[in-house]
C-alpha positions as CSV (number, residue, x, y, z in Angstrom):
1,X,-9.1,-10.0,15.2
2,X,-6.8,-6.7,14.3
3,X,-8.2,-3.9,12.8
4,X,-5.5,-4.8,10.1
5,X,-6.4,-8.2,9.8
6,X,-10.1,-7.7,8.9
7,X,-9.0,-4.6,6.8
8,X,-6.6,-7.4,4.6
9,X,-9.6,-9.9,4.6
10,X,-12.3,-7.2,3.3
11,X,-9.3,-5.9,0.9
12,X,-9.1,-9.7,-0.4
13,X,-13.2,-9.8,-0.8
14,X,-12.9,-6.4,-2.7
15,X,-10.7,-7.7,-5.4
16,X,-12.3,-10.6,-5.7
17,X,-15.4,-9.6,-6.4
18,X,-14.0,-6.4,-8.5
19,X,-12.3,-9.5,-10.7
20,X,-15.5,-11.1,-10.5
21,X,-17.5,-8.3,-11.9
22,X,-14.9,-7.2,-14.3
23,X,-14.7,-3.8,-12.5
24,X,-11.7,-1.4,-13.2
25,X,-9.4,-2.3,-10.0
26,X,-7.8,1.2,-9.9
27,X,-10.5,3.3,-10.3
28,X,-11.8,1.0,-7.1
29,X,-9.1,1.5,-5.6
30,X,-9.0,5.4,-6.8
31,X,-12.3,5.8,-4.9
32,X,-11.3,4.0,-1.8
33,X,-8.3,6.5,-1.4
34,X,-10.8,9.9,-2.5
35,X,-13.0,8.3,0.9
36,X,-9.8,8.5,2.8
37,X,-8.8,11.7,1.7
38,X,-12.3,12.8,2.3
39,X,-12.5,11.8,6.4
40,X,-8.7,13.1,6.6
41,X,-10.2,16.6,4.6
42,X,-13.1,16.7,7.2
43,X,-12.1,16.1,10.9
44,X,-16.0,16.5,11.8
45,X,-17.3,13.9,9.4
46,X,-14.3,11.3,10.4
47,X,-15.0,12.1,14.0
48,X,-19.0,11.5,13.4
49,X,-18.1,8.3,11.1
50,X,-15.8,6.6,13.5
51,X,-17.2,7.1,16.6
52,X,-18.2,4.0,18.3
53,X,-20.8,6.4,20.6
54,X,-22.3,7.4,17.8
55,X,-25.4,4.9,16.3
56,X,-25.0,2.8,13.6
57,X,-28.2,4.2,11.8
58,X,-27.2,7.8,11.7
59,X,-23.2,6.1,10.4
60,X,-25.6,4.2,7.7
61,X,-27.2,7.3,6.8
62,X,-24.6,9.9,6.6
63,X,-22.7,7.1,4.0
64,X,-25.6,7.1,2.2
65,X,-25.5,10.2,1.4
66,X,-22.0,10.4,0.7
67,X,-22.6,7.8,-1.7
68,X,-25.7,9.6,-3.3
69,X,-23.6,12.3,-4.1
70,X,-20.0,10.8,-5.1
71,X,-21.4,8.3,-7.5
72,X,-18.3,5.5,-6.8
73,X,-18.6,2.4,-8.6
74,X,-21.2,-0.2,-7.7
75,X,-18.8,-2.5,-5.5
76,X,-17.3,0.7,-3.9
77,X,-20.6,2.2,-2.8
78,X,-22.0,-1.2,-1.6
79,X,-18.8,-1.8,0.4
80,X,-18.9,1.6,2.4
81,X,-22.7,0.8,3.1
82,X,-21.1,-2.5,4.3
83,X,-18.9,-1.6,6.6
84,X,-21.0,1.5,7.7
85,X,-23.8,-1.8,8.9
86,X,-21.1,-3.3,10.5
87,X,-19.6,0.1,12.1
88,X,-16.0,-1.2,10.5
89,X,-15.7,2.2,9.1
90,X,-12.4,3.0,10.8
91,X,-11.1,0.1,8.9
92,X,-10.4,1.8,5.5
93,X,-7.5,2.7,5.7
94,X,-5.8,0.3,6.2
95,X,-8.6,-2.0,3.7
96,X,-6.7,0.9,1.2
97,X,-3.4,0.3,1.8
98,X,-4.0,-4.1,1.8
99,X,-6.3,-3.3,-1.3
100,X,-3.3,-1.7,-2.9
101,X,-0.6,-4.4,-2.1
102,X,-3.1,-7.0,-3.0
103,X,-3.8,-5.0,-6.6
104,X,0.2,-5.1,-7.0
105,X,0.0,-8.6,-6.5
106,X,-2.8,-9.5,-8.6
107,X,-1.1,-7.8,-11.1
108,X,2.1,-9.4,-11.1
109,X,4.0,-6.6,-9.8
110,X,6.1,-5.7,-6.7
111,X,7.4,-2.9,-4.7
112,X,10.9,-2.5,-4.3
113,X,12.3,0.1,-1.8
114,X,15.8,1.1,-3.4
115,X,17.9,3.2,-1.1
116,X,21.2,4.8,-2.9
117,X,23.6,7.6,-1.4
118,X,22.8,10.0,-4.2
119,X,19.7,10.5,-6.5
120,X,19.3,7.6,-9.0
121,X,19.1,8.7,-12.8
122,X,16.7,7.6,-15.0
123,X,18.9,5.0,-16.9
124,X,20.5,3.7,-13.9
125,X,16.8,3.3,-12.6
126,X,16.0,1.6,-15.6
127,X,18.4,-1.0,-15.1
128,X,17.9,-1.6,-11.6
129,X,14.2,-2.1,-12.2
130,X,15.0,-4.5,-14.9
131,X,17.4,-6.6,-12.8
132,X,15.2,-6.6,-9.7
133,X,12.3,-7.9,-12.5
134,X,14.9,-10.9,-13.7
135,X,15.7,-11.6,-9.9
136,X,11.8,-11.5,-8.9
137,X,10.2,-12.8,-12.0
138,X,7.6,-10.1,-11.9
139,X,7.5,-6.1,-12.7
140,X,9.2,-3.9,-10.7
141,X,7.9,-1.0,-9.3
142,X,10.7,1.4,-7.5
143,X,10.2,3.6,-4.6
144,X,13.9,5.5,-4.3
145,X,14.7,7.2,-1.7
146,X,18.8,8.6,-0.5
147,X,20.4,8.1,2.5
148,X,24.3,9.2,2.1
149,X,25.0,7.2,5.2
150,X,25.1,4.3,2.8
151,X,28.2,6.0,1.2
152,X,27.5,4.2,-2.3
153,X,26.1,1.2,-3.8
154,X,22.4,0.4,-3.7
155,X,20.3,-1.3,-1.1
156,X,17.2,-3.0,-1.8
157,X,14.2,-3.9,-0.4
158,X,11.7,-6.7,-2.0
159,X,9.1,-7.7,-0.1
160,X,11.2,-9.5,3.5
161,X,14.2,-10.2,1.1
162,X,17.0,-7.2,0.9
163,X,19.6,-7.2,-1.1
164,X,22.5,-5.1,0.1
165,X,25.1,-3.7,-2.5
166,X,25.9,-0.9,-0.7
167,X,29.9,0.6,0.1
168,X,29.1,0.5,3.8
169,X,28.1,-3.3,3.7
170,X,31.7,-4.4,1.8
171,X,33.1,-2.8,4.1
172,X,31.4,-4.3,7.2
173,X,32.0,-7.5,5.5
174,X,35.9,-6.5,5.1
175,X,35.8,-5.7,8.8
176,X,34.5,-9.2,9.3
177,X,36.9,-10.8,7.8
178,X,40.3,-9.2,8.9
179,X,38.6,-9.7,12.7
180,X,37.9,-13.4,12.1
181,X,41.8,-13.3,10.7
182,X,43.4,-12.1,13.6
């Protein structure tokens, strides 16, 4: 099994049981991140924590303490002691970023990557996330970025389903077409 794999099937049994015991999801998933940020912040603690040469005990120990002293929520702390007994540690990150889509999910929202060849303003955003919404049937949530090599137009990305409105497209398309003519 993939580190990713058993990072997305942890994730899953972290929501579930953060549903099940009516826990506040983002501050879960709030704490998860700080724990990232934490091993990223301390290259001698993630090096200690990840290390498959180190034991398991002294792993067990050292989250413990972490633990004692960060106070997470109840799931939070019991699944870093978790995966510290298992030495999965070097899963969370990517348990944070499946936690995260599987949050957006639960919540009836998705992610839509919008690329536009200039800077989108806030009404135009508006509208975009509201016909992505109608076109999904959920909330939209829009991560813009520009790329000027699109020339205009917008380009879309929805999950695996793009939708491509951009001026290089058309023309593509154009191209296409007057090449099938001749």
């Amino acid at each position: 099994m993939t580190n990713k794999t058993a990072a997305t099937r942890y994730a899953r049994a972290l929501l579930d049981v953060g549903v099940k015991e009516k826990a506040d999801l983002e501050q879960v998933e709030q704490e998860l991140a700080q724990f990232v940020d934490l091993f990223k912040q301390n290259p001698l603690l993630e090096k200690v924590l990840l290390n498959p040469a180190v034991p398991v005990p002294r792993k067990r120990a050292a989250v413990a303490e972490l633990v004692a002293r960060a106070k997470p929520a109840g799931i939070v702390g019991k699944l870093l002691t978790l995966l510290a007994d298992r030495d999965r540690l070097v899963l969370l990150p990517d348990l944070v970023a499946s936690y995260r889509e599987r949050l957006l999910d639960y919540r009836k929202i998705v992610r839509a990557e919008v690329t536009t060849a200039a800077p989108l303003g806030g009404d135009r955003a508006k509208a975009l996330e509201s016909s992505l919404a109608r076109v999904t049937g959920r909330s939209v949530v829009l991560d813009t970025r520009v790329d000027a090599s699109i020339i205009g137009g917008v380009v879309a990305r929805v999950g695996s389903t793009v939708y491509d409105g951009s001026v290089t497209r058309q023309l593509e398309k154009i191209k296409e077409r007057l090449v099938e003519g001749v």
